[in-house]
N, C-alpha and C positions, 0 to 999 in steps of 0.2 A: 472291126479294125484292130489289127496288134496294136497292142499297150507296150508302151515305153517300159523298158528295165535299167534298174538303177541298184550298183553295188554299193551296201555301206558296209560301216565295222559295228555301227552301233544295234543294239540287241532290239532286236524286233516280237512283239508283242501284241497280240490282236488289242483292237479298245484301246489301244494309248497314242500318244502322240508322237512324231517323230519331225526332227528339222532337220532341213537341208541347206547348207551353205556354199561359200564358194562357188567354182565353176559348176558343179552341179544347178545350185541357185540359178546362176546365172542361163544355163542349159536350157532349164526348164522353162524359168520364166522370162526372158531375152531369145532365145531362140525359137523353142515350141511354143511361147508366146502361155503358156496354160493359165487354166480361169478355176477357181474354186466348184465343186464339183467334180471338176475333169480327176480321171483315176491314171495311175497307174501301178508297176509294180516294184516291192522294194524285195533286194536278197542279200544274203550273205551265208558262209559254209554251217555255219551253227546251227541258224535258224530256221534256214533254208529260204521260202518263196512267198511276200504277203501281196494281198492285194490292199492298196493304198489311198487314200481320197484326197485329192486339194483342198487343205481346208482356206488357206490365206498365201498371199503374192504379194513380197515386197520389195526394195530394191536390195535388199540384203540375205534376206532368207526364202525359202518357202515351207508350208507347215504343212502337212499331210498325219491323215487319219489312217492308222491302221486297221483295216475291217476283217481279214480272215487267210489264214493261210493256205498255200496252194499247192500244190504236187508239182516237183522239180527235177528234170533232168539226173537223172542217177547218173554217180560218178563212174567209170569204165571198172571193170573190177582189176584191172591191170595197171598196175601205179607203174608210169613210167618218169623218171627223170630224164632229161632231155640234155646233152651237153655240147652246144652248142660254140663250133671254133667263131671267135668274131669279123662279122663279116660289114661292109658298109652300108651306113642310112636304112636305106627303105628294104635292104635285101634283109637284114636283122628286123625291121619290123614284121616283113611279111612271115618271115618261117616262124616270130614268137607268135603272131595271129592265127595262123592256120595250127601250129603245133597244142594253141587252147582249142580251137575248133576242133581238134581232135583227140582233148584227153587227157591232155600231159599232166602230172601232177606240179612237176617243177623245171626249172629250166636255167641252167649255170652257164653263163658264156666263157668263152675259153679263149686264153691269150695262146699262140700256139706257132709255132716252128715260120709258118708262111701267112699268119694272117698279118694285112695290109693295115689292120687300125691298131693304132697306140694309144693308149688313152693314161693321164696321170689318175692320181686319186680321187682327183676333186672329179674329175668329170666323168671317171667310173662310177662313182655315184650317182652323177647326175644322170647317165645313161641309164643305171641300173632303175632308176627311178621314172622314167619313161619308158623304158619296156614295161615294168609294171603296169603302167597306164593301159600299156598297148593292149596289155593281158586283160586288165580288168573289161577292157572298150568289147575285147571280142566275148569273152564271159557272159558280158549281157545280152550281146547279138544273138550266141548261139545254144542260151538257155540253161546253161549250168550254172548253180548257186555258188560252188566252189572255184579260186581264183587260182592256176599257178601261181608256187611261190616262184620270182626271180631270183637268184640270189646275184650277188657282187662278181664280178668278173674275178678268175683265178688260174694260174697257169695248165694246161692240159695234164701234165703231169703228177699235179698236186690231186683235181679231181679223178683220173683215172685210177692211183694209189688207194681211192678211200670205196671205193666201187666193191659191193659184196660178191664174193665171189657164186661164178655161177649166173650173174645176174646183166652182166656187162656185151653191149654185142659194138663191132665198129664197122660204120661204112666203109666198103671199099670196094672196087672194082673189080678188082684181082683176088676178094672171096670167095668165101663156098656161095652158095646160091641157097636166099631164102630163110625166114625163118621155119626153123622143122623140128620135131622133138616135143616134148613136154613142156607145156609153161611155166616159168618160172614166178616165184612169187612177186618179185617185181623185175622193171626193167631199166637199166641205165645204158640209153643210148647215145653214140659218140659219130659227132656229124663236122667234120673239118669244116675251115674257111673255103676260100674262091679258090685258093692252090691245094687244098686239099689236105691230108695229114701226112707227114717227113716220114721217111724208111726209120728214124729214131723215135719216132711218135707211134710207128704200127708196131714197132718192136717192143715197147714199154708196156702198150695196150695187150698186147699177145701176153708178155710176161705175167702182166697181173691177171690173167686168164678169160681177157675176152675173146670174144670169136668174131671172125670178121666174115660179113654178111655183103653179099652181091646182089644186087636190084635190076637183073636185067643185063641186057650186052652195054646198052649205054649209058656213060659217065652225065651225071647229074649236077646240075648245078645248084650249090651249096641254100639256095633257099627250096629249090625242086625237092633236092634230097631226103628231112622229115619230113615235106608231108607225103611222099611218098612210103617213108619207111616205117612211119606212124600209122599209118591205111594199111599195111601189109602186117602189122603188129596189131590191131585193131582186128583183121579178119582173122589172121590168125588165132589168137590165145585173150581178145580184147570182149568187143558188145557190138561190134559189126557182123 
């Protein structure tokens, strides 16, 4: 039977003890119901992947033994930032879920010419702080020790300007066709909302020397989009 994975921050160390609180707590011992004995596994980017033991179940914590570390999904050798225009609910959870299943190092959402969601300060945070979630939830799913960073939502223009050159590619329809050419050291990819990215948005993007990339004859829809173009970066210049 697969064993449960679980992200912390705190520093993991074969022989010592580790606790779990909060909703994890809760997880483990309220949902998967676990009994002392029962294992599972603990990770994070440092330490990478332990194997873990129940030692005690309470309604506050649960206590696990650390027994021995494990061999963990290697990160892609292709660091890609991900920048993603904001799009609604579920259509933003699923491209940040599939875009960890496939690698991304990091992933900035983008306020942007046609996107439909506004969001003040307070609840850019609160957003930015459940995408994380979202990121860490699929990390454990799909075996990586390392979590995307999300960062704070920020205008398309602000992120596009800071993008090394050389390194910057943008969806579009009306692109060349394809990633093709030499790999570059890393990748910063630029994925509009549901309307897509403005003739002032491909033009900004152009200027500061990305290149714009075509996926086929058909127009993609904004959660379709990275994981398509993260699969085609992947077989390309990635670990697929």
């Amino acid at each position: 039977m697969r064993l449960s994975r679980f992200h912390t921050d705190q520093a993991l160390v074969a022989d010592t003890e580790l606790v779990l609180e909060g909703d994890q707590a809760h997880y483990l011992g309220k949902v998967l119901r676990v009994k002392p004995g029962q294992q599972c596994l603990l990770f994070n980017a440092v330490n990478g992947e332990f194997l873990a033991e129940v030692t005690s179940v309470s309604k506050r914590d649960v206590r696990l033994l650390l027994i021995e570390s494990r061999d963990c999904t290697p990160d892609s050798a292709l660091p890609v930032h991900l920048g993603l225009g904001l799009s609604r609910g579920e259509r933003m959870d699923y491209a940040i879920q599939k875009a960890t299943e496939l690698g991304v190092t990091d992933i900035t959402p983008l306020f942007t010419d046609f996107s439909e969601v506004k969001l003040s300060h307070e609840r850019a945070d609160k957003r930015a702080a459940h995408w994380q979630k979202v990121a860490i939830s699929a990390s454990e799913q799909c075996g990586r020790c390392s979590v995307p960073v999300i960062h704070g939502p920020v205008p398309l223009a602000d992120w596009v300007a800071a993008v090394p050159a050389g390194q910057g590619f943008l969806l579009d329809h009306t692109g060349t066709a394809g990633f093709t050419g030499t790999a570059p050291d890393a990748v910063c990819l630029l994925v509009g909302p549901e309307g897509g990215t403005s003739d002032t948005e491909k033009a900004l993007a152009i200027a500061a020397g990305f290149t714009t990339v075509r996926l086929g004859p058909r127009v993609l829809r904004t959660e379709t989009a990275p994981v398509v173009a993260l699969t085609a970066l992947q077989l390309q210049w990635g670990d697929f």
